[in-house]
Each structure stands twice: as structure tokens, then as C-alpha cells.
C-alpha positions in Angstrom: 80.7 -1.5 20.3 77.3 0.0 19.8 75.9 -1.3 23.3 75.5 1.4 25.4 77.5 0.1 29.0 74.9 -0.1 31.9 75.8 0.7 35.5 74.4 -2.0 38.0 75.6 -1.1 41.4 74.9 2.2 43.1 78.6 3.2 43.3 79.0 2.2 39.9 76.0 5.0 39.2 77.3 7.6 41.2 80.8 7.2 39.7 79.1 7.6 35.8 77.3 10.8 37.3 80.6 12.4 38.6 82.4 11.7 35.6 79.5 13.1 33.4 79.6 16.2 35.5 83.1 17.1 35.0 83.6 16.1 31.5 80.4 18.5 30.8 81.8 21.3 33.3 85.2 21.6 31.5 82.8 21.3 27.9 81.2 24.9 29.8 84.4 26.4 30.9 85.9 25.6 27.5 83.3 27.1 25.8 83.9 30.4 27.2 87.0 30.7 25.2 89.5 28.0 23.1 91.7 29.2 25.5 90.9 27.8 29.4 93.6 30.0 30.5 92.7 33.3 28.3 89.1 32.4 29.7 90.2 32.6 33.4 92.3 35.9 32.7 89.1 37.4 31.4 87.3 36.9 34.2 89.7 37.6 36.5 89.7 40.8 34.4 85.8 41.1 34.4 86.1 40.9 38.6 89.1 43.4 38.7 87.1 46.3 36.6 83.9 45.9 39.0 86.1 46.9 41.6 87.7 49.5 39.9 84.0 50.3 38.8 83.2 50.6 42.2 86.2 52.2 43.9 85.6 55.2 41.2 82.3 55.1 42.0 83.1 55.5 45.9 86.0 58.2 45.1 83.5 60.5 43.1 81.1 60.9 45.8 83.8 61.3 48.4 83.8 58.2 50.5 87.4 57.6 50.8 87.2 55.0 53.6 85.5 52.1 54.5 82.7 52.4 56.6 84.1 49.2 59.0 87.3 49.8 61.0 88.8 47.9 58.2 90.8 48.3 54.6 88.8 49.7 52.2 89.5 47.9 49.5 88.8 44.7 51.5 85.5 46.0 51.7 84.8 46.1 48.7 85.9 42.6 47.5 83.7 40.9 50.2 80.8 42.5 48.5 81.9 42.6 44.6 83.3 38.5 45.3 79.6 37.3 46.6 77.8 39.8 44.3 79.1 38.3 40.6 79.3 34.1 42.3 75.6 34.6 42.7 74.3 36.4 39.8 76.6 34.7 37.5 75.5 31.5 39.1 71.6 32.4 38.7 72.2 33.3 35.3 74.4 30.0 34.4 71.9 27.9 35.9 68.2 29.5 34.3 70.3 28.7 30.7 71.6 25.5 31.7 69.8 23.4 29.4 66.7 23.1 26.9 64.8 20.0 25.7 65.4 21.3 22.4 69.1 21.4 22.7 71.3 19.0 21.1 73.3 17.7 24.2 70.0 16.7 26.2 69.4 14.0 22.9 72.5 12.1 24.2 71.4 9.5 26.1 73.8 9.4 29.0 73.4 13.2 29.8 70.5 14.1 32.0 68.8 17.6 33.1 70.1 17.1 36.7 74.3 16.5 34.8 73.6 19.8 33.0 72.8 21.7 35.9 75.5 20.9 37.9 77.9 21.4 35.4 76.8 24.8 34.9 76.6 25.5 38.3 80.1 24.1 39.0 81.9 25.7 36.5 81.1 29.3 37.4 82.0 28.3 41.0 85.3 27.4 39.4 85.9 30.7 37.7 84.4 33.0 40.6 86.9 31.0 42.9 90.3 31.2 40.7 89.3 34.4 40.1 88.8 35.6 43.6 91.8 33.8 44.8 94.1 35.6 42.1 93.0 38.8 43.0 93.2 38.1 46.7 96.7 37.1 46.3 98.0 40.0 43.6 96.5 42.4 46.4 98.0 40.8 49.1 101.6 40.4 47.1 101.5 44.0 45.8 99.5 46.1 48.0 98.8 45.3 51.5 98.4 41.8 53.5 95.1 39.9 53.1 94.0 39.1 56.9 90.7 37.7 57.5 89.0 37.2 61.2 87.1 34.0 60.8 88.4 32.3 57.3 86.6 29.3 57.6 82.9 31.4 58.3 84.1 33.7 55.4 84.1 30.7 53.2 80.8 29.3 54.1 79.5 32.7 52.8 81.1 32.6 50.0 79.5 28.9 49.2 76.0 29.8 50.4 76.2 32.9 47.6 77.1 30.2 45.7 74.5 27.9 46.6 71.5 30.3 46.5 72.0 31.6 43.1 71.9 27.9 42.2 68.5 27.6 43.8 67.4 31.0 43.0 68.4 29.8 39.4 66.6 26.6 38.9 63.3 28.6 39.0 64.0 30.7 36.0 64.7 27.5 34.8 61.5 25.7 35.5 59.6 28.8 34.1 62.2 29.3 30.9 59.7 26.3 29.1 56.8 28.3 29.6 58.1 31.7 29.0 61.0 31.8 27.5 61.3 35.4 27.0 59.5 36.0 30.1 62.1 34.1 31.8 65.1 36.1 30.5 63.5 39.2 31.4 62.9 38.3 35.2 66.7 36.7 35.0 67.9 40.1 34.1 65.8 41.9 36.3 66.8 40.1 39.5 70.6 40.8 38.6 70.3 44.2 38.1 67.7 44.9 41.5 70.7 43.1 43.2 73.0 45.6 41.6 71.8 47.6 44.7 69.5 45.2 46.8 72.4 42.9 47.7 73.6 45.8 50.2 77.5 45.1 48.9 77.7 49.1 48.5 77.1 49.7 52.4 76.7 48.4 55.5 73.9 46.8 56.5 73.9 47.8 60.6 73.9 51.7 60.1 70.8 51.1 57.5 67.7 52.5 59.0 64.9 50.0 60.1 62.3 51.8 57.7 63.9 50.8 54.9 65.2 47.0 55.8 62.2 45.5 54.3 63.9 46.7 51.2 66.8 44.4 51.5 65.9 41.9 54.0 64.2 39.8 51.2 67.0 39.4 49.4 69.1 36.2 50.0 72.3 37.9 48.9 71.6 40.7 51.4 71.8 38.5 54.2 75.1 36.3 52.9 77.0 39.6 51.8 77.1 41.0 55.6 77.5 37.9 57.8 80.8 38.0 55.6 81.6 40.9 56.3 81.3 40.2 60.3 83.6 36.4 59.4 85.9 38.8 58.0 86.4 41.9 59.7 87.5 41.7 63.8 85.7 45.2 63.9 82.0 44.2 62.8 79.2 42.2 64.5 76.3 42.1 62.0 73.0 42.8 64.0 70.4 42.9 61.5 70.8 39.8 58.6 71.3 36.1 59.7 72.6 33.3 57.5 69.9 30.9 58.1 67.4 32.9 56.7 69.7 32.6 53.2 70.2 29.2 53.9 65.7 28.7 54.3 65.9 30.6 51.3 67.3 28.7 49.2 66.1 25.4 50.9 62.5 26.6 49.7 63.4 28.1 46.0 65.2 24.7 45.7 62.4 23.0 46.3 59.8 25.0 44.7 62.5 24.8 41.6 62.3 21.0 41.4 58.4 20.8 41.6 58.1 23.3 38.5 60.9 21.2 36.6 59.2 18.4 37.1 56.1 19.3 36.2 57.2 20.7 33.1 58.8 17.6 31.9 55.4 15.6 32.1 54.5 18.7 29.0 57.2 20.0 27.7 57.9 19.4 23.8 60.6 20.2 21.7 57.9 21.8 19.4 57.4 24.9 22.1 60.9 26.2 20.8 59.6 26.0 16.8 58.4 30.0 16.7 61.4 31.1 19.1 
């Protein structure tokens, strides 16, 4: 009974890994609330008050309309939906673990498990949450229609997948710096408070200030939704490859700087935090 069971077959290993990953991302959803359904309403809730956040936002300056052919409230939710996935995801994944924390002492969990979990489960939340919304607006207000659903969900995912990527080098650098780490993690959600280009339309900007926005990952992801989404809007100035480059190379710049780190890091770093 105290004989830790060894995988020996490939599939066998790929199996432990899966199961690993979903026992620890329910352990991160759980720990949200006691309550996994309380914990879905509140963000559901969380989602639904950024829009309302927005919409009053939008009223008090007088924009009453969308600037697409489109509904306005539609509008809206393509940008607020990608906005939180990502930043939530970046934030999620730059706190995923620490070598000092208890769960990385157990033998069968692994950096890689951790990361995925916490990745996972707030690709779980955004999604129920998105898809409750979608379906109490389209019940109670108006019908949901989308151009290009498909396109619209391969947004959706690479929002998703570049906060993951975007995330993984706070991480690397959280050893170093912790502090320093938080502080660049909170300042690259708040720049993208405005940077991500949810709150207006990416063709009508002006080309002297697209170097503004055009670095930005999100930026790129929020309006080629917008064109899978609406039959009334071609985007002309982002392209989805660049997002998906982007997070190809802060990937991979994320793995070199967490595996350097591991070669140095010690559980003594976190003695003075």
C-alpha cells in the first residue's frame, strides 16, 4: 500500500496525466467557492456587471448604437467575453504554482499538471458563463445570431490560448521577482482595459495610432471576432496569425525561463516573502 504505482506504457502515462489534470482543475474551481454552482453564478455575475459597466459607460457619453450594422449589446459581449478569458487566464496561469507550495511536494503532481489545471478551469468558467449569458439574452431579449460560429469560436479559444502563453512568462519571472511579477501581471490587465480595442472598432481607428494596439495579442483576436460574428464587418487592419505567432513565441520564451529557473530555484527564495 505504500508503493507508489508506476506507469510503463505511454498511454498508460498520458492517461495518469489527464486524470491528474482534472482531479486538480475541479480542486481550482472548488476552491473558488464550497459551492461549484454558487461559484459559477458569481461569475456569471462578475461577466454580467462588466457589461452593465460598460453599457453605462457607453450611455453616458451618448453612444447609443453599435458602431457595426449590428446589436449593440452583441457588440459588447464579443469584446467583454474575450477581454476577461484572457486576462483571467494570464492571471490564473502567472499564480499557478510555486516550489514552495504544498501541492508541488506531492510526488505525482508536476509544474506542467498545475498549469493546465489552472488554465482549464478558467476556460471552464469563462465558457459556462458566456454561454448563460448568451442564452438568458437570447431567451429574454433578442435572438443570438452569429455569421461564422465556428470562426467565432476559434477566437474565442486563441484569447484563451494567448493569455495562457502570455501567462507562463510572469510565471517564469514570479521566482525571480515575485513582487515584480505581480506588478507587471496587473499592469498588462489594466493596459488591456483599453489596449484590447473591445471598446471600439478597430477599422475606423486611425493608422497614427495603430502601433498603439497592434502589439497587443488581444487586439488582434477581439476584432477578427467581431468580423466571424457580424455579416456587416470585414476587419482590414488586425489578422489572427499574428495572435496565433504571438503566443507561439511567448510560449516558447515561457518554457525556456521556467526551465531555467528550475536548474536554481529553491524553496528558500520564498523565506523573507
Amino acid at each position: 500500500m505504500f508503493t507508489q504505482r508506476r506507469t510503463t506504457t505511454i498511454f498508460g502515462a498520458a492517461g495518469t496525466t489527464l486524470a491528474l489534470i482534472h482531479h486538480q482543475t475541479v480542486y481550482n474551481l472548488r476552491t473558488e467557492h464550497r459551492n461549484a454552482v454558487v461559484g459559477l453564478l458569481l461569475t456569471i455575475l462578475q461577466t454580467a456587471i462588466f457589461m452593465g459597466a460598460f453599457l453605462l459607460i457607453y450611455l453616458v457619453i451618448g453612444v447609443r448604437q453599435s458602431p457595426i450594422r449590428a446589436d449593440f449589446m452583441m457588440f459588447i459581449m464579443s469584446g467583454i467575453f474575450l477581454f476577461m478569458t484572457h486576462v483571467q487566464t494570464v492571471g490564473a496561469v502567472s499564480s499557478s504554482h510555486s516550489v514552495s507550495g504544498q501541492l508541488v511536494k506531492h510526488d505525482p503532481l508536476n509544474p506542467a499538471v498545475l498549469i493546465a489545471a489552472s488554465a482549464l478551469a478558467v476556460l471552464y468558467r469563462q465558457t459556462i458563463s458566456c454561454i448563460a449569458i448568451l442564452w438568458l439574452y437570447h431567451v429574454l431579449i433578442a435572438p443570438v445570431e452569429m455569421t461564422r460560429p465556428v470562426g467565432a469560436l476559434a477566437m474565442y479559444l486563441l484569447a484563451w490560448l494567448s493569455g495562457v502563453c502570455v501567462g507562463l512568462v510572469f510565471l517564469g519571472i514570479r521566482p525571480w521577482a515575485p513582487r515584480g511579477s505581480k506588478i507587471l501581471t496587473t499592469i498588462y490587465q489594466r493596459v488591456n482595459m483599453f489596449a484590447s480595442g473591445k471598446m471600439f472598432v478597430a477599422n475606423i481607428l486611425p493608422n497614427f495610432m495603430l502601433p498603439w494596439f497592434t502589439w497587443n495579442p488581444l487586439f488582434h483576436v477581439i476584432d477578427q471576432e467581431r468580423g466571424y460574428m457580424f455579416i456587416n464587418y470585414s476587419p482590414q487592419k488586425t489578422d489572427p496569425a499574428y495572435a496565433l505567432w504571438f503566443s507561439c513565441a511567448a510560449l516558447m520564451v515561457g518554457l525556456l525561463i521556467n526551465f531555467s529557473t528550475r536548474k536554481y530555484e529553491s524553496i528558500s527564495w520564498s523565506a523573507t516573502q
